[in-house]
LODRENRO-898384 format. One record per residue (C-alpha): z, x, y; residue in one letter. Coordinates in Angstrom, 2 decimals. Layout:
% residues N
<r><z>Z</z><x>X</x><y>Y</y><type>a</type></r>
...
This chain:
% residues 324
<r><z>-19.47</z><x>27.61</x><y>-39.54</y><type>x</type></r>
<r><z>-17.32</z><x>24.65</x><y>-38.16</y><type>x</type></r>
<r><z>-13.46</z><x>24.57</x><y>-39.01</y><type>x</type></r>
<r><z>-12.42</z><x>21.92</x><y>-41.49</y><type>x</type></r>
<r><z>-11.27</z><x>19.20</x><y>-39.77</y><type>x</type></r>
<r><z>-7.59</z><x>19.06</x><y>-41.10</y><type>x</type></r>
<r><z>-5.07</z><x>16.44</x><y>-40.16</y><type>x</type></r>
<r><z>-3.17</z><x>18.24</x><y>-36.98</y><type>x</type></r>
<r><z>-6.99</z><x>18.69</x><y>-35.97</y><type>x</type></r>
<r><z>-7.75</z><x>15.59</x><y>-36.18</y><type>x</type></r>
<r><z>-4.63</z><x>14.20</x><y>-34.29</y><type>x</type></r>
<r><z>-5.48</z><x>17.24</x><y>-31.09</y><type>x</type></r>
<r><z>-9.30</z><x>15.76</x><y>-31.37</y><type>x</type></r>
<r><z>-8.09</z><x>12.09</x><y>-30.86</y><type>x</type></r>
<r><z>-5.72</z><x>13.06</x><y>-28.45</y><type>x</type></r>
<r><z>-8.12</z><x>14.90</x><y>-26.01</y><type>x</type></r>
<r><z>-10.40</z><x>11.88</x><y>-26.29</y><type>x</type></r>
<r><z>-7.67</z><x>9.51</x><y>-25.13</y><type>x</type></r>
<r><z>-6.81</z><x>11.57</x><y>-22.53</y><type>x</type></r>
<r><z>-10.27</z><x>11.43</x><y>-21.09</y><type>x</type></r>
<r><z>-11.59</z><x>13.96</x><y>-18.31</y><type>x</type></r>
<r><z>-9.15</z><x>15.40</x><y>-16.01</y><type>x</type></r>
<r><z>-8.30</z><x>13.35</x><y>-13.13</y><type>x</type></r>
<r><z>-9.08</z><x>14.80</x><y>-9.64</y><type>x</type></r>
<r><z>-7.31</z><x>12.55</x><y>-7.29</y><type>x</type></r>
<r><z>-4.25</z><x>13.46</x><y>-5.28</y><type>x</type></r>
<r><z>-1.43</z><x>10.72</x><y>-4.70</y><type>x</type></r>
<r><z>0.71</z><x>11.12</x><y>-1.20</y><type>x</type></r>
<r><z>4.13</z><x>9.22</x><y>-0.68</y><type>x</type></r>
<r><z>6.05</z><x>8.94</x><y>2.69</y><type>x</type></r>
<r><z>9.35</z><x>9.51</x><y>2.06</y><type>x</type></r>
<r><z>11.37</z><x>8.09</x><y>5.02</y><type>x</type></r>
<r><z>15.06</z><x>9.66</x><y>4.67</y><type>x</type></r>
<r><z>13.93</z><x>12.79</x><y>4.55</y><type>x</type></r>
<r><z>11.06</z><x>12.97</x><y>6.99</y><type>x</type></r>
<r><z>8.91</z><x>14.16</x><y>4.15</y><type>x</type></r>
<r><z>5.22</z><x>13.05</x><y>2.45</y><type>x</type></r>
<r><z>5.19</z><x>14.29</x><y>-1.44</y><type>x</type></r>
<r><z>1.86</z><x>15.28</x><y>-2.81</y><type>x</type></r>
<r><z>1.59</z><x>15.63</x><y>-6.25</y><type>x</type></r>
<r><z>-1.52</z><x>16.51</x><y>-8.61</y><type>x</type></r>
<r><z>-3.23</z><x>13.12</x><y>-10.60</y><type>x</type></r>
<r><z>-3.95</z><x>14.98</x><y>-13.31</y><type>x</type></r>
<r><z>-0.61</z><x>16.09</x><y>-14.31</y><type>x</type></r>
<r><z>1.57</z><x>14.26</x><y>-12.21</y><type>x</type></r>
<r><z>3.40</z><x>17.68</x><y>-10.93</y><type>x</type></r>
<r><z>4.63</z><x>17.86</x><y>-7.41</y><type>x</type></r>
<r><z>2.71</z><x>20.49</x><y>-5.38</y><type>x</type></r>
<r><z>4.36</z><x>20.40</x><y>-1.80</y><type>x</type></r>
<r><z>6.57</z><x>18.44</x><y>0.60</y><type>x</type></r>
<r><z>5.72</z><x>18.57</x><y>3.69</y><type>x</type></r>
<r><z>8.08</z><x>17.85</x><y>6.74</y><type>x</type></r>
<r><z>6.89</z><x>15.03</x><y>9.29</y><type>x</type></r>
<r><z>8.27</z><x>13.07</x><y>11.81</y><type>x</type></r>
<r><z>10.70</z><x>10.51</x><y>11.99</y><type>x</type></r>
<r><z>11.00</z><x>7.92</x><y>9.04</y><type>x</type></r>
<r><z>7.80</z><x>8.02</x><y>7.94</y><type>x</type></r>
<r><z>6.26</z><x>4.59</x><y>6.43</y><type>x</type></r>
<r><z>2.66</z><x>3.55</x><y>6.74</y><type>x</type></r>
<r><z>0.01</z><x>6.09</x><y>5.61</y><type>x</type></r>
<r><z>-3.57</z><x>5.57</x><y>5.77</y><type>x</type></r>
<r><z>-6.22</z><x>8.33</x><y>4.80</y><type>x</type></r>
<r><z>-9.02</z><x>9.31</x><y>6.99</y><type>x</type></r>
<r><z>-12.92</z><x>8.29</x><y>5.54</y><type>x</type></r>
<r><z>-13.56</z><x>11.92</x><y>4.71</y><type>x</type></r>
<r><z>-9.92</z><x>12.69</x><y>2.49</y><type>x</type></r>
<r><z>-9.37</z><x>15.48</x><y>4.79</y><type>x</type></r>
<r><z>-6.25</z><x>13.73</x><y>7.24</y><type>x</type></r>
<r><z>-3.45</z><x>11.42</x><y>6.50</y><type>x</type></r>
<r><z>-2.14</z><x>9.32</x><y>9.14</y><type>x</type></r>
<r><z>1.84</z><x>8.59</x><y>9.19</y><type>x</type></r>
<r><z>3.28</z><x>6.51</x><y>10.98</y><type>x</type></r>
<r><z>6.82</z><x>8.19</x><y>12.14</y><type>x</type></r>
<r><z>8.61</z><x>5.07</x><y>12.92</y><type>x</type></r>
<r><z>11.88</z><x>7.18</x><y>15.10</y><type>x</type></r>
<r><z>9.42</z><x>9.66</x><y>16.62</y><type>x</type></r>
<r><z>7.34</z><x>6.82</x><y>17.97</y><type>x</type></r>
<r><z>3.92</z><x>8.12</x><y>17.10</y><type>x</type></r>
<r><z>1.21</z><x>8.56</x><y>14.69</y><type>x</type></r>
<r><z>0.97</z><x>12.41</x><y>13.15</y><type>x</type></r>
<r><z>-2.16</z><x>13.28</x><y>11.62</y><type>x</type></r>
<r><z>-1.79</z><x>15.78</x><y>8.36</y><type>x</type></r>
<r><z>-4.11</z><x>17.62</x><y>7.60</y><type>x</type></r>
<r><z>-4.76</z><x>17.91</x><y>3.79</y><type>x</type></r>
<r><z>-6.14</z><x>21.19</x><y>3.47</y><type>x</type></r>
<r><z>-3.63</z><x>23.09</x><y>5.31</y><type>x</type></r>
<r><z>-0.39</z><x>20.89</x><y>5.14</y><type>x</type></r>
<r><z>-0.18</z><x>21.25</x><y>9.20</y><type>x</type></r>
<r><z>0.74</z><x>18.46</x><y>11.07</y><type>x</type></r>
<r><z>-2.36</z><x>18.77</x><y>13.60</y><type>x</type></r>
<r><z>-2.31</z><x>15.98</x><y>16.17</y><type>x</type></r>
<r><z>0.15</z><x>13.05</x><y>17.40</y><type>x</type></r>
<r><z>-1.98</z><x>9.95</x><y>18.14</y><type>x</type></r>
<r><z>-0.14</z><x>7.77</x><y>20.36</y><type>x</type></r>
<r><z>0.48</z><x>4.31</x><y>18.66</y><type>x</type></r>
<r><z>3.29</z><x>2.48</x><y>20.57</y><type>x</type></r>
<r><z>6.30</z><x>1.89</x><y>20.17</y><type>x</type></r>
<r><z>7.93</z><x>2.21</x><y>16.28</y><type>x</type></r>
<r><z>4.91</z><x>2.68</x><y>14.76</y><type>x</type></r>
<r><z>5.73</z><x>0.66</x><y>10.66</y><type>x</type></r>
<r><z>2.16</z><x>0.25</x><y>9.24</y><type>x</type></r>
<r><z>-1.25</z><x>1.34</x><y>9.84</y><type>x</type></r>
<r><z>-4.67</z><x>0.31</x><y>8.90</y><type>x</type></r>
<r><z>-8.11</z><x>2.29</x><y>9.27</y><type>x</type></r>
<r><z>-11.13</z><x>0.01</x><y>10.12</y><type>x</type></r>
<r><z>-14.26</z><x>1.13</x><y>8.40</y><type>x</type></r>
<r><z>-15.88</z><x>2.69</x><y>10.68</y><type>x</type></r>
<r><z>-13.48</z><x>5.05</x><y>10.81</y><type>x</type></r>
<r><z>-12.75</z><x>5.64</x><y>14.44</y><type>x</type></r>
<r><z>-10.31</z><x>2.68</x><y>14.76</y><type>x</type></r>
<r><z>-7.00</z><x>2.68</x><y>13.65</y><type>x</type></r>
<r><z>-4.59</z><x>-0.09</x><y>14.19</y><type>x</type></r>
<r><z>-0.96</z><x>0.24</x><y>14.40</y><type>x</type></r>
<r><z>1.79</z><x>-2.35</x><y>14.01</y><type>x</type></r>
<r><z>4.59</z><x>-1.90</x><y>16.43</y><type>x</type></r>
<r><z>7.81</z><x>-3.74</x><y>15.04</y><type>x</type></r>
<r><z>9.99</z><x>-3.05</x><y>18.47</y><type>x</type></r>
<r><z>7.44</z><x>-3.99</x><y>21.10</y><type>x</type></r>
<r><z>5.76</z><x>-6.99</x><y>19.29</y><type>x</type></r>
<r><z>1.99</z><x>-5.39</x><y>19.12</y><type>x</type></r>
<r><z>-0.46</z><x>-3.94</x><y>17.59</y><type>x</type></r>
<r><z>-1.93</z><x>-0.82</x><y>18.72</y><type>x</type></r>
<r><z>-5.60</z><x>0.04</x><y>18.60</y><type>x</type></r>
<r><z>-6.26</z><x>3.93</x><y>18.70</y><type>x</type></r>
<r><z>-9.19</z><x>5.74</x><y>18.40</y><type>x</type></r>
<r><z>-8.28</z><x>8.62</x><y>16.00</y><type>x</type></r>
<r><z>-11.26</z><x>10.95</x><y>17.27</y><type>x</type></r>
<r><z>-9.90</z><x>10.90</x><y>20.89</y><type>x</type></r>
<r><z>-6.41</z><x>10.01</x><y>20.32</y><type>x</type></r>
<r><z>-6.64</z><x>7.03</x><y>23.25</y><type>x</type></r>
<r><z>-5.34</z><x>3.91</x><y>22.82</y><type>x</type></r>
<r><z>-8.13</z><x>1.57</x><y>22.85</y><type>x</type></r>
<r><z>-6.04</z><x>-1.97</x><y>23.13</y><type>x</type></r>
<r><z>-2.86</z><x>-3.62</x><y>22.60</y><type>x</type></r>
<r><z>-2.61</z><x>-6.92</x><y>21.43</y><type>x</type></r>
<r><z>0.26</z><x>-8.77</x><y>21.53</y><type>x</type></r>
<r><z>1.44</z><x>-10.61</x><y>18.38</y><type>x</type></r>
<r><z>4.41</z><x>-12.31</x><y>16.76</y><type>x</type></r>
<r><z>8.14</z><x>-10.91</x><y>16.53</y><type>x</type></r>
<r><z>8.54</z><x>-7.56</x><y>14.54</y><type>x</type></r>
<r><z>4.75</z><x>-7.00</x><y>13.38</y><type>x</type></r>
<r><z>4.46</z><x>-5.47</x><y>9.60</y><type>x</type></r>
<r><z>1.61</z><x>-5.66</x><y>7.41</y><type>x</type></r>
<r><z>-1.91</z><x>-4.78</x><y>8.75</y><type>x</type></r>
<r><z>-5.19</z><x>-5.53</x><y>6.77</y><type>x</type></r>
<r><z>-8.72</z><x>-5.46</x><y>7.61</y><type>x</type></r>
<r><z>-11.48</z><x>-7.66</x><y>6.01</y><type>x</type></r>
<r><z>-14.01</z><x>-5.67</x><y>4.00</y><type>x</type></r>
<r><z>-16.63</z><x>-6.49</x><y>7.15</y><type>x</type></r>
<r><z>-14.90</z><x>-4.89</x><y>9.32</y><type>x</type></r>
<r><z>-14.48</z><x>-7.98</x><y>11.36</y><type>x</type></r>
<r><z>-11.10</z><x>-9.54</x><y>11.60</y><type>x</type></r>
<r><z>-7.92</z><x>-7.54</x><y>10.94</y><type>x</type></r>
<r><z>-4.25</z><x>-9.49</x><y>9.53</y><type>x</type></r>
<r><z>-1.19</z><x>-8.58</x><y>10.80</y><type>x</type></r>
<r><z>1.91</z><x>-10.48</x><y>9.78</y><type>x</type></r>
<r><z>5.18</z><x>-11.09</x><y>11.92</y><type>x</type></r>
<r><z>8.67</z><x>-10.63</x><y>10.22</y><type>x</type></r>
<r><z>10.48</z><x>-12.59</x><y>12.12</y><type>x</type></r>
<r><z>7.70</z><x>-15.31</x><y>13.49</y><type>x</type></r>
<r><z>6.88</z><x>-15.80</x><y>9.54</y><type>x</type></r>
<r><z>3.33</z><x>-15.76</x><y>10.64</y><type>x</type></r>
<r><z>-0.16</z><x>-14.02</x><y>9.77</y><type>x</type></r>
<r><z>-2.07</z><x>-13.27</x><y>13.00</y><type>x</type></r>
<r><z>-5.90</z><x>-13.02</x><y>12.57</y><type>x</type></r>
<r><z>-7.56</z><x>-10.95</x><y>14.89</y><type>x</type></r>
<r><z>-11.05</z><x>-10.16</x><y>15.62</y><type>x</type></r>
<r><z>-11.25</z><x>-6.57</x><y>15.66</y><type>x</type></r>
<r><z>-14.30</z><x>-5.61</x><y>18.08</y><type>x</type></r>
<r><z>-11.98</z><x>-7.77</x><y>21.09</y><type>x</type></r>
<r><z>-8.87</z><x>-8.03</x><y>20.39</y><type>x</type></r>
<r><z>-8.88</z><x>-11.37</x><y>20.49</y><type>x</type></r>
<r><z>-6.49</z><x>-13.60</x><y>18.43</y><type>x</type></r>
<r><z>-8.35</z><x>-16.19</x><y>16.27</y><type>x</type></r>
<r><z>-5.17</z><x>-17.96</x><y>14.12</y><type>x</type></r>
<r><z>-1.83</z><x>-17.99</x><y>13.46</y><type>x</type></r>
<r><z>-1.11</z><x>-18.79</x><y>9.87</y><type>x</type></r>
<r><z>2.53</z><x>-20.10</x><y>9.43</y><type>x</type></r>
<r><z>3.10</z><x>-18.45</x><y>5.66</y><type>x</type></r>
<r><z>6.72</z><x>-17.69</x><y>3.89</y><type>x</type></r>
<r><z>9.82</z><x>-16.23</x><y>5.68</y><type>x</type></r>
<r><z>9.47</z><x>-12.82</x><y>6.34</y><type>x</type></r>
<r><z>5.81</z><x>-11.74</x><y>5.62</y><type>x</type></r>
<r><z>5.18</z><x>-7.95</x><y>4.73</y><type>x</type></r>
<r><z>2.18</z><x>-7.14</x><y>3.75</y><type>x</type></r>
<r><z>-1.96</z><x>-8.72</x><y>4.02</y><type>x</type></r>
<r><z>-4.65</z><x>-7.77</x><y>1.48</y><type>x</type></r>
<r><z>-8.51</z><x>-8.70</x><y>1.40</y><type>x</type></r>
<r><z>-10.33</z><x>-9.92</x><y>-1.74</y><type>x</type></r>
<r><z>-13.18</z><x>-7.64</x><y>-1.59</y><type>x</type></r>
<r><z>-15.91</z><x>-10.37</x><y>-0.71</y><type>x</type></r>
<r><z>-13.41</z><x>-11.40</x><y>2.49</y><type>x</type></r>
<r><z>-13.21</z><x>-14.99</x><y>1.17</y><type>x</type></r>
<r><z>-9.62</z><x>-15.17</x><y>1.49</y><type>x</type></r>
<r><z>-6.43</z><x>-13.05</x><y>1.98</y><type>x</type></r>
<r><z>-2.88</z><x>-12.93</x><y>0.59</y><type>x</type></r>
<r><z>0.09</z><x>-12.37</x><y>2.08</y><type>x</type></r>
<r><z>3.79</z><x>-11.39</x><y>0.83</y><type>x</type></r>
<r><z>7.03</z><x>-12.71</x><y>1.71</y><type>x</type></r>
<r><z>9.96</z><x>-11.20</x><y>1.28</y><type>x</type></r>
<r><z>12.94</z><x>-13.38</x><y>1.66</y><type>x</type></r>
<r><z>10.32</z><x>-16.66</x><y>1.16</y><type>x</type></r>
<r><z>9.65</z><x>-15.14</x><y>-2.12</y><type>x</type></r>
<r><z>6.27</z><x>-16.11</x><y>-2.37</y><type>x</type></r>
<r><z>2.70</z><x>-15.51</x><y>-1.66</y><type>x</type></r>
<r><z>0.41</z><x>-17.44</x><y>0.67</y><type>x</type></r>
<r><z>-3.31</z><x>-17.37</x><y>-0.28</y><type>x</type></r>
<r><z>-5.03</z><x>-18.00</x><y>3.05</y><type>x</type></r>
<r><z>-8.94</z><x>-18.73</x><y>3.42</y><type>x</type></r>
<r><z>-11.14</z><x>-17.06</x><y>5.57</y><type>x</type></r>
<r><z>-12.86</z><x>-19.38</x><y>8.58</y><type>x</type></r>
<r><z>-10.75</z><x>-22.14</x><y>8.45</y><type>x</type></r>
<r><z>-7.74</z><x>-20.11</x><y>8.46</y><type>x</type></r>
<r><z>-5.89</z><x>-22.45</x><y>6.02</y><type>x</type></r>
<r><z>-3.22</z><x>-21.57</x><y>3.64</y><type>x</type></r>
<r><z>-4.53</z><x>-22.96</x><y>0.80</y><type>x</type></r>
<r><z>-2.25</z><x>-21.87</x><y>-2.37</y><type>x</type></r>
<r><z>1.59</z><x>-20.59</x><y>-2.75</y><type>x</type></r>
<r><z>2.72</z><x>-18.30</x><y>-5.85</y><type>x</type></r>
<r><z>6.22</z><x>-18.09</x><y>-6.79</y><type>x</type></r>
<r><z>8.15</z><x>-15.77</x><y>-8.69</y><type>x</type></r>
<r><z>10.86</z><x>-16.10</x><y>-11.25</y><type>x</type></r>
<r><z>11.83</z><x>-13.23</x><y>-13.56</y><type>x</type></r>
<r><z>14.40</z><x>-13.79</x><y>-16.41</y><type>x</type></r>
<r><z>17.56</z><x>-12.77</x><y>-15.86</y><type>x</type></r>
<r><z>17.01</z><x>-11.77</x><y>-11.77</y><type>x</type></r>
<r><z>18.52</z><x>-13.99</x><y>-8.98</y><type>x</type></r>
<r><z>15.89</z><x>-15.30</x><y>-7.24</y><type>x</type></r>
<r><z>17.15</z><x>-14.14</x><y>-4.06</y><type>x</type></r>
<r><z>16.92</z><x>-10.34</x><y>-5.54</y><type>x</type></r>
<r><z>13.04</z><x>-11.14</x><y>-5.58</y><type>x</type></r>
<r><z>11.20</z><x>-10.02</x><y>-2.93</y><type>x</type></r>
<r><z>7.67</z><x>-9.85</x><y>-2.81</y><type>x</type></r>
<r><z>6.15</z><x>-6.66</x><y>-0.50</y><type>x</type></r>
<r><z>3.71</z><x>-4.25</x><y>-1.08</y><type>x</type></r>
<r><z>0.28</z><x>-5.79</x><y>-2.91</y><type>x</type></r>
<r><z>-3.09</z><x>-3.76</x><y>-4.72</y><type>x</type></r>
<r><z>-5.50</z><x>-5.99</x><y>-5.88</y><type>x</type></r>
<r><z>-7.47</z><x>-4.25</x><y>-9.53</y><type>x</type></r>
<r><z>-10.96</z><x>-3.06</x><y>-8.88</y><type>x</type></r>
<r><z>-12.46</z><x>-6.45</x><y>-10.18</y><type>x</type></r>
<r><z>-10.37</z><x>-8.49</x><y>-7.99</y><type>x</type></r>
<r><z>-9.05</z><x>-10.21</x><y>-11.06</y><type>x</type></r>
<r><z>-5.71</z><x>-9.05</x><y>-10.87</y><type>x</type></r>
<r><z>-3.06</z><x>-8.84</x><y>-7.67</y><type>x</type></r>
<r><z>-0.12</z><x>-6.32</x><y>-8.70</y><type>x</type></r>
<r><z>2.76</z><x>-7.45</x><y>-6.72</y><type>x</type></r>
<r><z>6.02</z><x>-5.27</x><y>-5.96</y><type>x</type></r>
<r><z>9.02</z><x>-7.36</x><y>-6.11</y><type>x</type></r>
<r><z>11.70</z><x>-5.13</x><y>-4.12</y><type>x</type></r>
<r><z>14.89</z><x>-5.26</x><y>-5.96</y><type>x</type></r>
<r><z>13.87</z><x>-7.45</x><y>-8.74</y><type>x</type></r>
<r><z>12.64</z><x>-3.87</x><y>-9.24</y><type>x</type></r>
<r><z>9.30</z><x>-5.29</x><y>-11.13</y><type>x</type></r>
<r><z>5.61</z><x>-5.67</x><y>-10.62</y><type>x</type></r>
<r><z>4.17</z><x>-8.98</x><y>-10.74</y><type>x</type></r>
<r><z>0.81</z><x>-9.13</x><y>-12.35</y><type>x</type></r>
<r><z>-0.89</z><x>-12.70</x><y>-10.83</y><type>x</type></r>
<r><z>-3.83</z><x>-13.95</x><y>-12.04</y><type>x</type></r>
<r><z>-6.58</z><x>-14.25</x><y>-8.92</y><type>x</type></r>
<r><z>-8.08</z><x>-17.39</x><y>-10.30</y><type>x</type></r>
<r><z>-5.77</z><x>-19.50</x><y>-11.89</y><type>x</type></r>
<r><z>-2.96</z><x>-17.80</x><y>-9.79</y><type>x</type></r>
<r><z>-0.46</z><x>-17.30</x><y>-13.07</y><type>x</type></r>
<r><z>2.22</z><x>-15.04</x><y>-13.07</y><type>x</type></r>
<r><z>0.46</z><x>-12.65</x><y>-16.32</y><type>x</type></r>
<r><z>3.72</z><x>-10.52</x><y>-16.56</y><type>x</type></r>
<r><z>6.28</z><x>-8.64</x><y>-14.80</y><type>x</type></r>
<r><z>6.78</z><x>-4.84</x><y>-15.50</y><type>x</type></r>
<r><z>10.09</z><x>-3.08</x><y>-15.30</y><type>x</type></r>
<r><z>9.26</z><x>-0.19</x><y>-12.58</y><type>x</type></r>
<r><z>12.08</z><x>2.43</x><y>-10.56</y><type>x</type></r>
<r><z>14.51</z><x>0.98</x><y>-8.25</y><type>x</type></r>
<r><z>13.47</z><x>-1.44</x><y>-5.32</y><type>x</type></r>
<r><z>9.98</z><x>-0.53</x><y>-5.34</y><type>x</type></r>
<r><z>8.12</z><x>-1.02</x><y>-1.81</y><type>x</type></r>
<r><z>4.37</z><x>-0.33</x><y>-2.14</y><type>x</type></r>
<r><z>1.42</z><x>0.16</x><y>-4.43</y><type>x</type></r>
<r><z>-1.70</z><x>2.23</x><y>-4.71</y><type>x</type></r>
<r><z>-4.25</z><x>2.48</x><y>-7.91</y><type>x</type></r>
<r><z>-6.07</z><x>5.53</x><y>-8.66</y><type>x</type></r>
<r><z>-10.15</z><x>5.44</x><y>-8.03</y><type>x</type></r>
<r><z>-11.00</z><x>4.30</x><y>-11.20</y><type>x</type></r>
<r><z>-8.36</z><x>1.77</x><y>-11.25</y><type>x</type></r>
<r><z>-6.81</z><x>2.65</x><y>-13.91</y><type>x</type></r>
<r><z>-3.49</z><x>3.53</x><y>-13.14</y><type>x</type></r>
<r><z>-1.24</z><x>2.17</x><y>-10.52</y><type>x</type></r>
<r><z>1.33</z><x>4.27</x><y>-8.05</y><type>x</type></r>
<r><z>4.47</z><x>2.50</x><y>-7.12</y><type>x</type></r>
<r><z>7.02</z><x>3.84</x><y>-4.92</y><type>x</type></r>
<r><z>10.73</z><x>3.21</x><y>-5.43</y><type>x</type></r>
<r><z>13.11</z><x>3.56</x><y>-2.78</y><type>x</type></r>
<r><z>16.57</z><x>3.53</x><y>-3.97</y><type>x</type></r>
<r><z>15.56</z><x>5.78</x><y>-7.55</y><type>x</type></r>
<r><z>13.34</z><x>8.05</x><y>-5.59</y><type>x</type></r>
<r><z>10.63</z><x>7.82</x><y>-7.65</y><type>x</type></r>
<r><z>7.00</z><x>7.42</x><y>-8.45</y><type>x</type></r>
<r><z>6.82</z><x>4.83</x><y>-11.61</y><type>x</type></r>
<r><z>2.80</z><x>5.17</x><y>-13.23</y><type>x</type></r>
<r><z>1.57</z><x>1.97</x><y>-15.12</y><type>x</type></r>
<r><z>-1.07</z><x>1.96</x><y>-17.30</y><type>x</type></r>
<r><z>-3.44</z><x>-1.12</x><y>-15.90</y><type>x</type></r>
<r><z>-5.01</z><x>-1.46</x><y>-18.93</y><type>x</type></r>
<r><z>-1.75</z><x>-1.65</x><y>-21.49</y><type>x</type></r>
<r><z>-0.17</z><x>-3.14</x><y>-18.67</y><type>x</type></r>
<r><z>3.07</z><x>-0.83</x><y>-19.42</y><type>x</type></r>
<r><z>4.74</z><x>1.79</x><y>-17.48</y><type>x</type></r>
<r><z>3.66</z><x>5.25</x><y>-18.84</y><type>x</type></r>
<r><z>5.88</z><x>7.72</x><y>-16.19</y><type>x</type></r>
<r><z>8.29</z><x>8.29</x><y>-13.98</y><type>x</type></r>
<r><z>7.89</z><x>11.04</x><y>-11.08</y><type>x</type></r>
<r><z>11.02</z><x>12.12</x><y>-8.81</y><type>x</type></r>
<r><z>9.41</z><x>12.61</x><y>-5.42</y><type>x</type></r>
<r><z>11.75</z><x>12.46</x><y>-1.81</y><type>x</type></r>
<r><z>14.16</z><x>10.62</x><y>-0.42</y><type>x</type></r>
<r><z>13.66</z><x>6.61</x><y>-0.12</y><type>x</type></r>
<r><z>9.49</z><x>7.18</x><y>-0.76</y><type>x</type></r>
<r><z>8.13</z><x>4.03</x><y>0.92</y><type>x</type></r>
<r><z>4.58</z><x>4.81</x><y>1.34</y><type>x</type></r>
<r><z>1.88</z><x>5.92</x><y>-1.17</y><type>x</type></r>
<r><z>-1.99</z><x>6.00</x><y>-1.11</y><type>x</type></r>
<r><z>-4.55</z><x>7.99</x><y>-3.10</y><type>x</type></r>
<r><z>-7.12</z><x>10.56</x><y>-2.48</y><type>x</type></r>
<r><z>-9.97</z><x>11.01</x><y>-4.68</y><type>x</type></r>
């Protein structure tokens, strides 16, 4: 026979059915004062290791099968591969010169590297560890993105204040975008239409369209009570629908939520001190940010649109992506 269904019941039952199924994914951070990459459970948000890297560790990029994270160790010029199964730094990839940001193409054999002291961007071949091509780009290369076909890859130039298209089978540049002062990073809508970039002193983003390599829209920030040289657009994840771009702001210390089509500002969330990058879960429904002066992982809710946690991991976390 069934127990009655009393009140506290009732509240555990609801509960459980809010919470959902257990989430499986695994979120990793670079943490680049202490030369460490956090990995803590999805589920429950607990740290299970730190592991030691190299040198001011920024970029991260997963391999296709979950098994390897690439980190870029900016001061140990190189690329370290992790393995995720037994917390071993197994290879160093050689990737130029200050290695900041790295982006796997699709096939995923290709990695490309953005070298901020040598003004390049590295093309390795992460089964062989070769370098497959440099190409040279624009002053202190950042942000690297790659069009869902595969076909061109972004990078964006600090101090040129330019987005550099590139077609990735040669090497070969196709455009140079002029876009705000001090672009940082380049996401993809997912049907390769167009991609945005941030920039962090221009305070803006520069909505650029694919083929005629025009920058067709500008989004500004303003956020109540903030100086609006405190805002400082960086790291970008765009929702599973593409409706939404979450935006990190720096030291505004918020996340912009913009509107893809109409390109309105929806809201700005209150997240950990000057937050750097972004990564949402594989269901989209909750979004990583890394802050790098509270040392922290804030969660928001995508749905509520409201920060739901806040997760201590290293020192200055930077980087942050998320393994199924």
């Amino acid at each position: 026979m069934p127990l009655p269904l009393t009140p506290l019941r009732a509240a555990a039952l609801a509960l459980a059915l809010a919470a959902g199924p257990a989430r499986a994914e695994l979120v990793l951070v670079s943490n680049e004062k202490d030369n460490t990459v956090t990995a803590l459970d999805g589920a429950t948000l607990r740290v299970l290791r730190t592991v030691p890297v190299g040198e001011r560790p920024r970029g991260i990029a997963l391999s296709r099968d979950g098994r390897h994270l690439y980190v870029c160790a900016g001061d140990s010029d190189r690329v370290e591969v992790l393995d995720l199964e037994t917390w071993q730094v197994v290879r160093h990839l050689p990737a130029g010169s200050d290695p900041e940001l790295a982006a796997l193409h699709p096939d995923g054999r290709r990695l490309f590297v953005a070298n901020e002291d040598d003004n390049m961007v590295t093309v390795v071949d992460v089964e062989r560890g070769v370098v497959l091509n440099e190409i040279p780009v624009g002053v202190e290369p950042e942000g690297m993105g790659i069009s869902p076909d595969g076909r061109y890859v972004v990078n964006t130039s600090e101090t040129t204040n330019m987005a550099h298209v590139i077609e990735a089978d040669t090497g070969a540049v196709t455009a140079n975008v002029l876009v705000g002062a001090r672009p940082r990073a380049a996401v993809w809508d997912a049907d390769g239409k167009r991609f945005w970039v941030s920039a962090e002193i221009g305070g803006t983003l520069t909505v650029v369209e694919t083929g005629t390599w025009r920058a067709a829209a500008t989004v500004s920030f303003a956020v109540p009570g903030v100086p609006p040289e405190a805002i400082q657009p960086v790291g970008m994840a765009l929702s599973r629908d593409g409706a939404r771009l979450f935006v990190a702001l720096g030291p505004a210390n918020r996340v912009a939520v913009v509107d893809t089509r109409s390109l309105a500002v929806e809201r700005y969330l209150l997240v950990g001190q000057r937050v750097w990058n972004l990564a949402l879960s594989p269901d989209g429904s909750r979004l990583y940010t890394t802050n790098g002066v509270s040392n922290d992982l804030s969660v928001i809710d995508t749905a509520g649109l409201r920060v739901v946690r806040s997760v201590p991991v290293g020192q200055a976390p930077w980087g942050v992506v998320v393994r199924p």
